[in-house]
N, CA, C and O of each residue as an XYZ file, in Angstrom:
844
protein
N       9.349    -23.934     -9.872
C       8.471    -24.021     -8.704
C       7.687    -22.729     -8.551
O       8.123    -21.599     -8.770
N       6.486    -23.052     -8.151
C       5.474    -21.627     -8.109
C       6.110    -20.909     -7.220
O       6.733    -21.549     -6.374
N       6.149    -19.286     -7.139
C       6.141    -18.691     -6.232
C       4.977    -17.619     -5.434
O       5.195    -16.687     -4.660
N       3.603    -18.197     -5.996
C       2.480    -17.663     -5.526
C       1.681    -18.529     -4.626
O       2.203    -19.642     -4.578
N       0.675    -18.450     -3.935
C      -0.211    -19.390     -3.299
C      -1.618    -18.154     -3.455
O      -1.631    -16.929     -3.579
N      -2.665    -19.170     -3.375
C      -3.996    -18.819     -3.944
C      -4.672    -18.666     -2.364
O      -4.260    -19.509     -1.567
N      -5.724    -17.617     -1.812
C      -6.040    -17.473     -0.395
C      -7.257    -16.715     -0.752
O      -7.187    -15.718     -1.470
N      -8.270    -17.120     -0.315
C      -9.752    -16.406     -0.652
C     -10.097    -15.902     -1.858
O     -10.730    -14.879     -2.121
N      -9.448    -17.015     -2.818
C      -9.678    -16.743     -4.565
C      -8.602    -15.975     -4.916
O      -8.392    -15.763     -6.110
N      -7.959    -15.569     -4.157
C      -7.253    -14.144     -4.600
C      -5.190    -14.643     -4.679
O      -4.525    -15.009     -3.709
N      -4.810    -14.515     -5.766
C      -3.426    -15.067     -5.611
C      -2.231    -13.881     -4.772
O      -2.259    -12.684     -4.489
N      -1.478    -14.749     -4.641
C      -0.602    -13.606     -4.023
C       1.162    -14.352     -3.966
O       1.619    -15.470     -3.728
N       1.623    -13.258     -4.263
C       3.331    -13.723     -4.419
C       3.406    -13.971     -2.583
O       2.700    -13.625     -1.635
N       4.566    -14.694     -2.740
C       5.527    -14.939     -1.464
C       5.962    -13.385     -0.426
O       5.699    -12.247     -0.813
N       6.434    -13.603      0.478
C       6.920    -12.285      1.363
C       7.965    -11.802      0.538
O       8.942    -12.544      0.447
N       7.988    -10.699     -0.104
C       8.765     -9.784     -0.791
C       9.815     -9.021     -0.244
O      10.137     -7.862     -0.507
N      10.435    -10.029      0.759
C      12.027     -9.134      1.761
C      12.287     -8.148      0.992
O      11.881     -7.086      1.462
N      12.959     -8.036     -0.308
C      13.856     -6.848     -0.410
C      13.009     -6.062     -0.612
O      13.636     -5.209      0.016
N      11.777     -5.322     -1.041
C      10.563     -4.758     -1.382
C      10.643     -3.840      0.312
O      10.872     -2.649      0.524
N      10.362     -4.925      1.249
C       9.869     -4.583      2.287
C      10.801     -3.695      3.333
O      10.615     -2.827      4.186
N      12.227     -4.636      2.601
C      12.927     -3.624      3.955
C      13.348     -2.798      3.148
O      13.913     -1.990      3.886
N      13.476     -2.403      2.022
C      13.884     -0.551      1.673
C      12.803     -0.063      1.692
O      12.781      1.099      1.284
N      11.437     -0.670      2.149
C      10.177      0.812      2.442
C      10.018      1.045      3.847
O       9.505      2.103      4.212
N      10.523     -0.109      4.971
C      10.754     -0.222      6.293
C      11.910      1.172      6.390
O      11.677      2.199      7.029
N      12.960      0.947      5.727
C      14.295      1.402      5.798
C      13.833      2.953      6.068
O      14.353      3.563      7.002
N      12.760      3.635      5.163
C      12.770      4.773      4.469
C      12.071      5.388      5.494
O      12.317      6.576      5.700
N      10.977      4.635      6.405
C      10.132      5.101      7.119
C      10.629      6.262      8.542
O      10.087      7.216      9.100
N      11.682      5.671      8.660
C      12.384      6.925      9.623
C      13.023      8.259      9.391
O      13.255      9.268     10.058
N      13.289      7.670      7.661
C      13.724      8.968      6.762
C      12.807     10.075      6.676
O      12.986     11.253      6.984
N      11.666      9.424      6.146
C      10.434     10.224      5.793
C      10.120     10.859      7.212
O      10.237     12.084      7.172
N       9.710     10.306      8.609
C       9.361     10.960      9.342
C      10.025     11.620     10.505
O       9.836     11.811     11.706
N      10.721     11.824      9.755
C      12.140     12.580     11.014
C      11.580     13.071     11.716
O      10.411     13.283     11.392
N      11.937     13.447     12.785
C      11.446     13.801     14.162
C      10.436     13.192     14.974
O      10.128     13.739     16.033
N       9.840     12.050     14.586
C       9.053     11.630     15.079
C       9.630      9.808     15.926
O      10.622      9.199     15.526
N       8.733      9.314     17.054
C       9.376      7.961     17.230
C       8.573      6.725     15.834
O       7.451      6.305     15.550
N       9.925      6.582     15.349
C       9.627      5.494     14.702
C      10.184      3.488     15.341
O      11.345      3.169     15.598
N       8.715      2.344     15.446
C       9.343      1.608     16.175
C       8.517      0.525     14.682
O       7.741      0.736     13.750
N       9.309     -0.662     15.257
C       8.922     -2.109     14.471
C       7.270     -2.207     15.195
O       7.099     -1.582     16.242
N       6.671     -2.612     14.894
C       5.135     -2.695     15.454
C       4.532     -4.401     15.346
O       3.503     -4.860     15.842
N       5.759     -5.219     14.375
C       5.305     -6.460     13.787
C       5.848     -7.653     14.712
O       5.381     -8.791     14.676
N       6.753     -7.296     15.430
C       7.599     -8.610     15.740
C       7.064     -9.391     16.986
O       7.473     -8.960     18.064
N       6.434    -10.195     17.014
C       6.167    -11.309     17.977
C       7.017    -12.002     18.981
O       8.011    -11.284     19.082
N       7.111    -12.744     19.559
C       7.681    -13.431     21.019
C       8.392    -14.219     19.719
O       7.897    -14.625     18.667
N      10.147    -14.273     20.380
C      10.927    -14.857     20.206
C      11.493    -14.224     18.679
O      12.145    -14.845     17.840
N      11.147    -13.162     18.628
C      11.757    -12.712     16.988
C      11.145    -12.942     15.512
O      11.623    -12.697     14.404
N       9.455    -13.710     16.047
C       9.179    -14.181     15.101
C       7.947    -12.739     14.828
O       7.681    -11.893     15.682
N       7.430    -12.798     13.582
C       6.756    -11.576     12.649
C       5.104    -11.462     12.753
O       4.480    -12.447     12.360
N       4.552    -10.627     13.123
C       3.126    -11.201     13.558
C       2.446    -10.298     12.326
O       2.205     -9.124     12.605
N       2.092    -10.810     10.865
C       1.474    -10.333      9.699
C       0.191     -9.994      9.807
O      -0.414     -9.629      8.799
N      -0.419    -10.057     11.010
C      -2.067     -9.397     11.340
C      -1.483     -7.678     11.815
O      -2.285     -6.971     12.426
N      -0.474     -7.279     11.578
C       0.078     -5.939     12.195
C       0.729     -4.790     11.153
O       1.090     -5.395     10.144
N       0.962     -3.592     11.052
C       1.480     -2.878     10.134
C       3.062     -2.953     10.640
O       3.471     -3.065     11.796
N       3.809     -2.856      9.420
C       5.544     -2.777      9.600
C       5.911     -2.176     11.061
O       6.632     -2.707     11.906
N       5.169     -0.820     11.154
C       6.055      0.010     12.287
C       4.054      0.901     12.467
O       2.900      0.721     12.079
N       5.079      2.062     13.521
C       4.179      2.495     14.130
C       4.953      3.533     14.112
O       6.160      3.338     13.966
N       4.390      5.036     14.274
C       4.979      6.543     13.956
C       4.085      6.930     15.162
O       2.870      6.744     15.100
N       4.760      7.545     16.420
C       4.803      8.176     17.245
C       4.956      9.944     17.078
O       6.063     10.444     16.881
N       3.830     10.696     17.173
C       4.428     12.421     17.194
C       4.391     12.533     18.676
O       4.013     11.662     19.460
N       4.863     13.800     18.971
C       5.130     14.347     20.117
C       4.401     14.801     21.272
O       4.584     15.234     22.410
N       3.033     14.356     20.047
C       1.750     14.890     21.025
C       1.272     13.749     21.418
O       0.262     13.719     22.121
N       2.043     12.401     20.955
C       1.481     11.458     21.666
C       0.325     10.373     20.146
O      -0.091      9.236     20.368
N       0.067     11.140     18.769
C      -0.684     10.974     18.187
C       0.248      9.678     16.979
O       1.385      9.833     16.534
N      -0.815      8.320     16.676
C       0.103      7.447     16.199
C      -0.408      6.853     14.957
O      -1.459      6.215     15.028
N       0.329      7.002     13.569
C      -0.081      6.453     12.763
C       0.847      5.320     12.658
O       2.035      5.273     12.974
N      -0.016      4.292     12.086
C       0.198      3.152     11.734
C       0.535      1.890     10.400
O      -0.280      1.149      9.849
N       2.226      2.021     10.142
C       2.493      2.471      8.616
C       2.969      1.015      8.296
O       3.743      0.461      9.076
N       2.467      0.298      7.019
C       2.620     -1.258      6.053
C       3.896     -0.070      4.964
O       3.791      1.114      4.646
N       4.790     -0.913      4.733
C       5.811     -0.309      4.285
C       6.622     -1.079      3.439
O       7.314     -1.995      3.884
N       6.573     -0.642      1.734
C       7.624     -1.384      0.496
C       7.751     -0.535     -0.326
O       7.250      0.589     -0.291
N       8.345     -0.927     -1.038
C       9.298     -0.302     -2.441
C       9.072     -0.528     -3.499
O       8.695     -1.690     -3.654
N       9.154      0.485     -5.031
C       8.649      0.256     -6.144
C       9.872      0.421     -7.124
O      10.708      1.321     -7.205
N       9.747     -0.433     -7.649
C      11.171     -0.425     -8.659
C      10.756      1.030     -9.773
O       9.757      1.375    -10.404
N      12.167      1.586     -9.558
C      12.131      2.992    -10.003
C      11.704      2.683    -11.681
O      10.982      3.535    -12.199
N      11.981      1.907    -12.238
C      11.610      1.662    -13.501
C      10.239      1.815    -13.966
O       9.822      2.285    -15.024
N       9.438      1.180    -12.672
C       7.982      1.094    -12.398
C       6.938      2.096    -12.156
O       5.751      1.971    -12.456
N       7.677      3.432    -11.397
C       7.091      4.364    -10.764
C       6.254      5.603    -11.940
O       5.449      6.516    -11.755
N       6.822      5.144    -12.940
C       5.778      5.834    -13.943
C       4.292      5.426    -14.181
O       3.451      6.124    -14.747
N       4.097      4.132    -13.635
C       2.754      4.029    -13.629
C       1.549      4.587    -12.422
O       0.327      4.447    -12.402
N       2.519      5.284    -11.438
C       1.662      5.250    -10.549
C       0.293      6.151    -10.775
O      -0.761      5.865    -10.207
N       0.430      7.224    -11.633
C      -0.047      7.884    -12.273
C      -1.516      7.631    -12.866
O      -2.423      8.454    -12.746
N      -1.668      6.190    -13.630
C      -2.444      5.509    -13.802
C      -3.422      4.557    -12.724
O      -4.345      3.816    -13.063
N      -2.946      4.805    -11.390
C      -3.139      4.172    -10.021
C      -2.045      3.247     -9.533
O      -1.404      2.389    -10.140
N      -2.006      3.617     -8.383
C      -1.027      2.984     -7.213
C      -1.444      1.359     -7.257
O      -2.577      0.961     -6.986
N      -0.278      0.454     -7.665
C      -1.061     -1.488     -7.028
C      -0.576     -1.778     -5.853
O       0.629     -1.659     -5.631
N      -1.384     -2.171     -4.988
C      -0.540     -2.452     -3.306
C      -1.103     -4.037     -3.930
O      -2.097     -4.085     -4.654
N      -0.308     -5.318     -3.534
C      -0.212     -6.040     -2.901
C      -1.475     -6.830     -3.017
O      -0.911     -7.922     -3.094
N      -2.395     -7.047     -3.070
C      -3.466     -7.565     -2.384
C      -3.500     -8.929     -1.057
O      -4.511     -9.511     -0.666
N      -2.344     -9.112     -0.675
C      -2.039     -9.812      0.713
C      -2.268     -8.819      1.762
O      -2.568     -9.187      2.898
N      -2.104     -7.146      1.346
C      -1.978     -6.474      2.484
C      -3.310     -6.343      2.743
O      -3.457     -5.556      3.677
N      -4.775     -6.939      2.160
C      -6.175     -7.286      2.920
C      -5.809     -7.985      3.928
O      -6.913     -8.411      4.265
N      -5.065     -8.436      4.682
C      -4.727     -9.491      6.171
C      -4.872     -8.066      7.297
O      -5.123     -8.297      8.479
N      -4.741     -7.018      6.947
C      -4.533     -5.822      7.951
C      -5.422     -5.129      7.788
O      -5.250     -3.915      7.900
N      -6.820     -5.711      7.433
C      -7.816     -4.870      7.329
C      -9.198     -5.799      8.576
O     -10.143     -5.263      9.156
N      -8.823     -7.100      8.599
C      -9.768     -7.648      9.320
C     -10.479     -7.274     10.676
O     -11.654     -7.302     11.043
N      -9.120     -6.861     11.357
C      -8.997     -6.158     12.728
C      -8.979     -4.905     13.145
O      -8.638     -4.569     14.279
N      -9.411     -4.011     12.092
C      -9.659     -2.720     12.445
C     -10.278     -2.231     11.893
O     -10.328     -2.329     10.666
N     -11.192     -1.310     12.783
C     -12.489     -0.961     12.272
C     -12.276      0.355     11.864
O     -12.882      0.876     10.928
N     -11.145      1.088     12.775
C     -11.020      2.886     12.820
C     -10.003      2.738     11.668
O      -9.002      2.197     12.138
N      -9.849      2.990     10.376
C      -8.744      3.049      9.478
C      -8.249      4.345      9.122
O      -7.752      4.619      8.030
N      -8.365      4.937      9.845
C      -8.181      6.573      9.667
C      -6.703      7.239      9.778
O      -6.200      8.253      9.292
N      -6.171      6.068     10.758
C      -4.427      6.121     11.133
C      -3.950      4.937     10.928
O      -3.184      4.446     11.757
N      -4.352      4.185      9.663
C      -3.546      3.307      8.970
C      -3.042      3.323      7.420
O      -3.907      2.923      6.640
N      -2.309      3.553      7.069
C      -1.090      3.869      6.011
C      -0.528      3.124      5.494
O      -0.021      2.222      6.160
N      -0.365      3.156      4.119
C       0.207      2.361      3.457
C       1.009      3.782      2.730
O       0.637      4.860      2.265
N       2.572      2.928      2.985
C       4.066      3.829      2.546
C       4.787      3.035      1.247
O       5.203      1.877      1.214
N       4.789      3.941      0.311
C       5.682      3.156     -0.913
C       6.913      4.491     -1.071
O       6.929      5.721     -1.110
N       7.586      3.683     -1.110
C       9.030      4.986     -1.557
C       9.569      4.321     -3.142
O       9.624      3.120     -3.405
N       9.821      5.108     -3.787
C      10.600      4.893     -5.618
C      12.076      4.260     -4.413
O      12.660      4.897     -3.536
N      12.276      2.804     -4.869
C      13.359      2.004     -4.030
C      14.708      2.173     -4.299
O      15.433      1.944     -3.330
N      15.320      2.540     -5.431
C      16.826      3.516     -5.401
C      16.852      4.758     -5.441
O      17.655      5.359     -4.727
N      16.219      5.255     -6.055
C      16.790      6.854     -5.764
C      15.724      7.484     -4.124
O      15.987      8.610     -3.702
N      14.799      6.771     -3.513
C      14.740      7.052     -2.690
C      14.115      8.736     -2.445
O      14.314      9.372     -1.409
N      13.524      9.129     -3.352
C      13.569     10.430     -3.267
C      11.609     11.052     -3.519
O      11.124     12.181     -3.442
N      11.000      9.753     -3.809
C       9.452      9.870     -3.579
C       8.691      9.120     -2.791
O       8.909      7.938     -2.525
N       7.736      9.817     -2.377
C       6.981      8.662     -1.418
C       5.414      9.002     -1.784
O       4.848     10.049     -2.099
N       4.994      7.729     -1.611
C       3.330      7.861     -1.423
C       2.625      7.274     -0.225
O       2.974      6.229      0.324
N       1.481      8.119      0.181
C       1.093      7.878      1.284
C      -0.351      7.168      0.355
O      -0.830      7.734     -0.627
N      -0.905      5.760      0.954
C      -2.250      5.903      0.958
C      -3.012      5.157      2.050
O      -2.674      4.059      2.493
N      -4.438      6.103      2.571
C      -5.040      5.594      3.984
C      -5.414      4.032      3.412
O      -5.603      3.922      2.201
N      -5.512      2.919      4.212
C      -6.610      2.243      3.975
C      -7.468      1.922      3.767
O      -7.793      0.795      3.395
N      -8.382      3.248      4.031
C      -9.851      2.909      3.873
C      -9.668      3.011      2.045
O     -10.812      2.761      1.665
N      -9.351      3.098      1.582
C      -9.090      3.190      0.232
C      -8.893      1.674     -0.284
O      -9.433      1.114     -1.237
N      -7.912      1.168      0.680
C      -7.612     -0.140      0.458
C      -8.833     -1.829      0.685
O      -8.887     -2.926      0.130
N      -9.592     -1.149      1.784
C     -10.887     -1.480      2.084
C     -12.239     -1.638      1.235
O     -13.091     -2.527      1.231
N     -12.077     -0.104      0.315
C     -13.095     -0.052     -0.871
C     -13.062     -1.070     -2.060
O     -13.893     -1.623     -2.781
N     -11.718     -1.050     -1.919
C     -10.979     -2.092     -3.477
C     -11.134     -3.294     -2.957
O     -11.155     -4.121     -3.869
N     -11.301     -3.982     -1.483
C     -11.296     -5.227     -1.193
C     -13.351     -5.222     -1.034
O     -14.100     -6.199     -1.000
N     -13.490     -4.627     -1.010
C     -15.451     -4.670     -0.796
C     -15.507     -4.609     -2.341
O     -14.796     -5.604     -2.473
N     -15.783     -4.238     -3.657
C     -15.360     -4.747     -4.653
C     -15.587     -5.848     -5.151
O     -15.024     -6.791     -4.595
N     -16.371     -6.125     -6.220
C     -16.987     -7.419     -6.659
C     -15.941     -7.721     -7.845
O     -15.783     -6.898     -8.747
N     -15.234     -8.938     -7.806
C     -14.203     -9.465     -8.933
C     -13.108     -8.868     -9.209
O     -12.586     -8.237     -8.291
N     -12.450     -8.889    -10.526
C     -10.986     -8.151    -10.542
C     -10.773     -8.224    -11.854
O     -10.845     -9.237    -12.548
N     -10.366     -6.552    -12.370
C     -10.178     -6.386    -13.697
C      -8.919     -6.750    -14.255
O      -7.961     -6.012    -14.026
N      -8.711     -8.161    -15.215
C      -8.229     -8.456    -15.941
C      -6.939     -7.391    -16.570
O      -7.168     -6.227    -16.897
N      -5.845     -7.910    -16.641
C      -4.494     -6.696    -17.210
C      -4.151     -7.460    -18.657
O      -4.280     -8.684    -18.688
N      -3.790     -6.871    -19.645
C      -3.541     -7.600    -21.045
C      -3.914     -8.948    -21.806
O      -4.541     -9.026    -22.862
N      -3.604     -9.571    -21.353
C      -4.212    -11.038    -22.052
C      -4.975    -12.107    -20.512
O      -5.367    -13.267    -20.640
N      -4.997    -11.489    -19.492
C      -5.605    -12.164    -18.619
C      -7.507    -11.286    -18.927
O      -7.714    -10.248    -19.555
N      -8.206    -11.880    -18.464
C      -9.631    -11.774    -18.706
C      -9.915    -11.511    -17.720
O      -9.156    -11.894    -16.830
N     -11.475    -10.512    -17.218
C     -11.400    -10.157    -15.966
C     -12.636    -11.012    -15.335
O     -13.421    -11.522    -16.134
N     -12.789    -11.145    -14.299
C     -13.748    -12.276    -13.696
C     -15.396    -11.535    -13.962
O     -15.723    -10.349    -13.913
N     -16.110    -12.603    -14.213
C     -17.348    -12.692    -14.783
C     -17.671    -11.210    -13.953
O     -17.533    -10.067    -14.390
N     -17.976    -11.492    -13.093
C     -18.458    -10.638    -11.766
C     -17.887     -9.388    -11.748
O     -18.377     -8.695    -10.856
N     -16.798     -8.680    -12.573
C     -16.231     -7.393    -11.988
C     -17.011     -6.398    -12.927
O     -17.371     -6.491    -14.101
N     -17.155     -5.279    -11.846
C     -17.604     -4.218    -12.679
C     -16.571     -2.733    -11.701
O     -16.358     -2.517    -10.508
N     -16.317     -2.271    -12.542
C     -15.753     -0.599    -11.658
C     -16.447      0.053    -10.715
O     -17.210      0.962    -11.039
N     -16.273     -0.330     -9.394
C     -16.833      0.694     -8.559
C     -16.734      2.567     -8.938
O     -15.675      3.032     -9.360
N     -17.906      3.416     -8.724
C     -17.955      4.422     -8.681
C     -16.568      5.112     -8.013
O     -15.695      5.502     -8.788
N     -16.445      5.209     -7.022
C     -14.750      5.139     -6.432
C     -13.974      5.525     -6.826
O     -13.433      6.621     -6.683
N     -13.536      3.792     -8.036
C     -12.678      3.587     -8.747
C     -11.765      2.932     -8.021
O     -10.616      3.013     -8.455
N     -11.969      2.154     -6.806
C     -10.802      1.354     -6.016
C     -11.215      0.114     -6.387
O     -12.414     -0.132     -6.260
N     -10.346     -0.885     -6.903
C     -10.083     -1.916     -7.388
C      -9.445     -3.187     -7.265
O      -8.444     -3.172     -6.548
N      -9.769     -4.327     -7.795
C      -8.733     -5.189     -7.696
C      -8.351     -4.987     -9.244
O      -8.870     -4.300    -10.124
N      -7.144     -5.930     -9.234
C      -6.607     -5.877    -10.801
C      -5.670     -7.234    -10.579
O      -4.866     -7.439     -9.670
N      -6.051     -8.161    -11.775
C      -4.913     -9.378    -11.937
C      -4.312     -9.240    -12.697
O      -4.874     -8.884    -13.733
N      -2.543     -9.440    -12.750
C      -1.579     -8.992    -13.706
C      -0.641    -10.217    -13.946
O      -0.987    -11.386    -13.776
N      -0.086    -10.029    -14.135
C       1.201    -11.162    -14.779
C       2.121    -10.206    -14.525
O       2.084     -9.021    -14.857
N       3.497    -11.177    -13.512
C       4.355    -10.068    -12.763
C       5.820    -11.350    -12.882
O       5.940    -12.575    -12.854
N       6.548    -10.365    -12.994
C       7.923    -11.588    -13.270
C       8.230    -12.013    -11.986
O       8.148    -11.327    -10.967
N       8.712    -13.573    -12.099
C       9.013    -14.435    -10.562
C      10.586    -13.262    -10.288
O      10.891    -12.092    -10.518
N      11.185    -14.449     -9.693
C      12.537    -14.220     -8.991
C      13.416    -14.773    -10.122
O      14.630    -14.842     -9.931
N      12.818    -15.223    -11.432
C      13.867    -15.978    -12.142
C      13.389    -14.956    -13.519
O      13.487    -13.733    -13.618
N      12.882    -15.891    -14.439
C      12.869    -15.183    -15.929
C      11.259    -16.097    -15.993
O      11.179    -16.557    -17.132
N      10.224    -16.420    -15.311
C       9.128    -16.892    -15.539
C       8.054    -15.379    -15.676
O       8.354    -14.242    -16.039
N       7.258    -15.729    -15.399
C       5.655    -14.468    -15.187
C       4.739    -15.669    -14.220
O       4.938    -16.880    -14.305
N       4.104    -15.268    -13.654
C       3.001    -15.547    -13.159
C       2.396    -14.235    -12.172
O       2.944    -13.243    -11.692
N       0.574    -14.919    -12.121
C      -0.120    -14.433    -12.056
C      -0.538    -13.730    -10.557
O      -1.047    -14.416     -9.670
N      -0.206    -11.996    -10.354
C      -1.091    -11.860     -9.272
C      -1.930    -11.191     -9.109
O      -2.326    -10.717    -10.174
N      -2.681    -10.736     -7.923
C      -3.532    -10.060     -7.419
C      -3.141     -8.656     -7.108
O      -1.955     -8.569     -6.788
N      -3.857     -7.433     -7.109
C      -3.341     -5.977     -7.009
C      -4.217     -5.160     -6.037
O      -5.341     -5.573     -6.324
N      -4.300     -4.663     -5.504
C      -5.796     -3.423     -4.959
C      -5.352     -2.028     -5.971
O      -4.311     -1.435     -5.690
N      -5.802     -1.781     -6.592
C      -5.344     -0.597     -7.095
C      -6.081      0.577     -6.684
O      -7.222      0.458     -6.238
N      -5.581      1.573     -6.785
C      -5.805      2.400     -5.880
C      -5.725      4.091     -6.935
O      -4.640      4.625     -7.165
N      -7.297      4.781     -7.521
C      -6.778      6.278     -8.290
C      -5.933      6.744     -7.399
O      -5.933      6.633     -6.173
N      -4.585      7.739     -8.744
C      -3.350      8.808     -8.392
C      -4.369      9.719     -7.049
O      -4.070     10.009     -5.891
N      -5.483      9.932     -7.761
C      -6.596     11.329     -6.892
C      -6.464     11.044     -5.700
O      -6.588     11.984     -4.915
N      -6.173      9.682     -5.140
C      -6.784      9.702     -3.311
C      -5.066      9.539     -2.678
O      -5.011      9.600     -1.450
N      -3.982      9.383     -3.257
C      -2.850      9.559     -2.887
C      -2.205     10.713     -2.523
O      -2.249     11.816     -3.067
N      -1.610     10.360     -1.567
C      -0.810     11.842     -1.028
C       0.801     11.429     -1.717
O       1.152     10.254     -1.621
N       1.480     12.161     -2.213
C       2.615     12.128     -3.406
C       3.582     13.309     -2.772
O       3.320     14.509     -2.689
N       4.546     12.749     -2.430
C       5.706     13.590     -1.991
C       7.222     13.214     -2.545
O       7.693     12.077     -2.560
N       7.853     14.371     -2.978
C       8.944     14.392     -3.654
C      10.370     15.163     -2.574
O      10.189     16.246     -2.016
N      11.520     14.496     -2.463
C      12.275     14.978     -1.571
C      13.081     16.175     -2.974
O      13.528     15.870     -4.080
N      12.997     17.313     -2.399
C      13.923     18.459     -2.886
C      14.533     19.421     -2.185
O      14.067     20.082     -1.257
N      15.920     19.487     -2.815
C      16.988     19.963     -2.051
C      16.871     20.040     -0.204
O      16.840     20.960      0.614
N      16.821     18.235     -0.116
C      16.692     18.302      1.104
C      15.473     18.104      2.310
O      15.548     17.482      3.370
N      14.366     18.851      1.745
C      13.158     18.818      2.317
C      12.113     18.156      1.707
O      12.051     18.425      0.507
N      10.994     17.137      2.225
C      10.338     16.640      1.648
C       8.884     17.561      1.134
O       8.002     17.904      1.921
N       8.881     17.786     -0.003
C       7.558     18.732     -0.470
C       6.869     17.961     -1.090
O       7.410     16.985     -1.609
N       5.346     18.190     -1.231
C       3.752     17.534     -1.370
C       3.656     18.159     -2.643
O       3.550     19.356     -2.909
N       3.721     16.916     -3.578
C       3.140     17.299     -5.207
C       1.349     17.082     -4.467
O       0.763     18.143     -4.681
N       0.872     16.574     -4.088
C      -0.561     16.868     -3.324
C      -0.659     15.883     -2.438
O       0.035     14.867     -2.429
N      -1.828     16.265     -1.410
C      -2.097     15.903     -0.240
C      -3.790     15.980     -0.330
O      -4.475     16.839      0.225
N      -4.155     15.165     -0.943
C      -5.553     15.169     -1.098
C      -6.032     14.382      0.116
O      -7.176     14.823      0.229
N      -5.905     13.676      0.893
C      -6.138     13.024      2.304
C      -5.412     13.132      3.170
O      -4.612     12.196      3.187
N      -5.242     13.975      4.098
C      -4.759     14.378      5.441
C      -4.039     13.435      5.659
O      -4.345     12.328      5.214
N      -3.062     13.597      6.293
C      -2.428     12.723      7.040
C      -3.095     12.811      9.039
O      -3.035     11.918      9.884
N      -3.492     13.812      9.132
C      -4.091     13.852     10.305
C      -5.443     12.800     10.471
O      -6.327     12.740      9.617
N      -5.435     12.162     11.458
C      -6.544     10.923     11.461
C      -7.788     11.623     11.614
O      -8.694     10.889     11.217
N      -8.134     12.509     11.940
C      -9.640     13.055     12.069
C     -10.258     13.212     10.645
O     -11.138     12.645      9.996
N      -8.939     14.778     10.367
C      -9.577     14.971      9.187
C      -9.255     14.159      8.030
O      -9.812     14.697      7.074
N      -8.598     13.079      7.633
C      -8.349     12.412      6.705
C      -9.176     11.249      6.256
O      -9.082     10.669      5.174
N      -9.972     10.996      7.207
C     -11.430      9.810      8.012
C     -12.927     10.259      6.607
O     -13.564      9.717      5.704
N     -12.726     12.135      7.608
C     -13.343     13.083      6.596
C     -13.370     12.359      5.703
O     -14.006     11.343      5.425
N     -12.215     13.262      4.989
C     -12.007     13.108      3.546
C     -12.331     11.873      2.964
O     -12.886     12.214      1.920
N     -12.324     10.657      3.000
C     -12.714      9.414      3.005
C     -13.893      9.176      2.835
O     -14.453      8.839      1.792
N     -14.398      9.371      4.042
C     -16.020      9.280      4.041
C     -16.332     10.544      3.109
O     -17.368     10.330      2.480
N     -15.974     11.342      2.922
C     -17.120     12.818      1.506
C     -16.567     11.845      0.746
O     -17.458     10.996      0.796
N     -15.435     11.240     -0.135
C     -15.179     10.986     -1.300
C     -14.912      9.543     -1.694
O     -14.197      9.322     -2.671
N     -15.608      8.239     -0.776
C     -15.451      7.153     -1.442
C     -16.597      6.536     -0.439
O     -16.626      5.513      0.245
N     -17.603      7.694     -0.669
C     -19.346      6.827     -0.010
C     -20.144      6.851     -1.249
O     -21.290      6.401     -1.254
């Protein structure tokens, strides 16, 4: 039985529970000291997917707004080559115009010990984007060409829940516009921070480097 469904041309796997709650899990890890709350859950317990995982509260009152999963540690060597989010997580781009304090969180899912930050508007560029570049024996659609950028879609062949492959959709995203943090002895330190995590200046950065 398939485990993808097809939505504005674009395929996409099923809700990825275990993915989701060890990058949910991590999100309070990563931002210690700060209020971390669920931001998704609707009347009666049910999940409202027009929303990011949680919401990060600082002290000054200032709130980013964090979509949150996990990358199989096996996997995390590619990130290098560009970050793939999802391409379902375009549902959280319709409704907001200011993307400056919206985040997308991936943590390496067992050892738990890297994280990547990337803004949306990144995620935005790759969905404005004409077609989607083809991965190994899939072909890429008539229409795609590489944005200047370099934010992307990408179709891959990704293993089900069993021993099949089928086909999905990616936003890929250059290593360059990721913020990359490694936990050591304890404290989390920035292999780089090329986009602020601060919403003003990180907006910046955005607008100089993906207009």
């Amino acid at each position: 039985m398939s485990l993808t469904y097809e939505k504005n041309g674009k395929k996409h796997s099923h809700y990825a529970g275990r993915s989701a709650v060890a990058g949910e899990s991590m999100v309070g890890v990563f931002f210690e000291g700060y209020k971390v709350e669920r931001n998704d859950m609707g009347p009666n317990d049910t999940i409202d997917y027009s929303k990011t995982d949680c919401v990060v509260t600082s002290l000054s009152g200032a709130k980013l707004f964090v979509e949150a999963e996990a990358k199989a540690d096996s996997l995390w060597r590619y990130i290098y080559e560009g970050t793939d989010i999802p391409a379902r997580k375009e549902k959280l781009l319709t409704e907001v115009e200011d993307l400056s304090n919206y985040w997308h969180f991936m943590v390496k899912m067992k050892a738990k010990n890297e994280v990547l930050l990337t803004n949306f508007a990144f995620l935005k560029a790759a969905s404005e984007s004409q077609g989607y570049m083809g991965t190994r024996n899939i072909q890429s659609s008539k229409n795609w060409k590489m944005p200047s950028h370099g934010c992307h879609m990408v179709r891959k062949r990704c293993r089900t829940q069993g021993e099949d492959f089928e086909e999905n959709d990616f936003i890929r995203i250059p290593y360059k516009y990721i913020n990359h943090w490694k936990l050591e002895e304890g404290r989390w330190k920035a292999v780089q921070t090329p986009c602020s995590s601060a919403g003003k200046h990180g907006l910046k950065w955005i607008r100089d480097n993906i207009s």
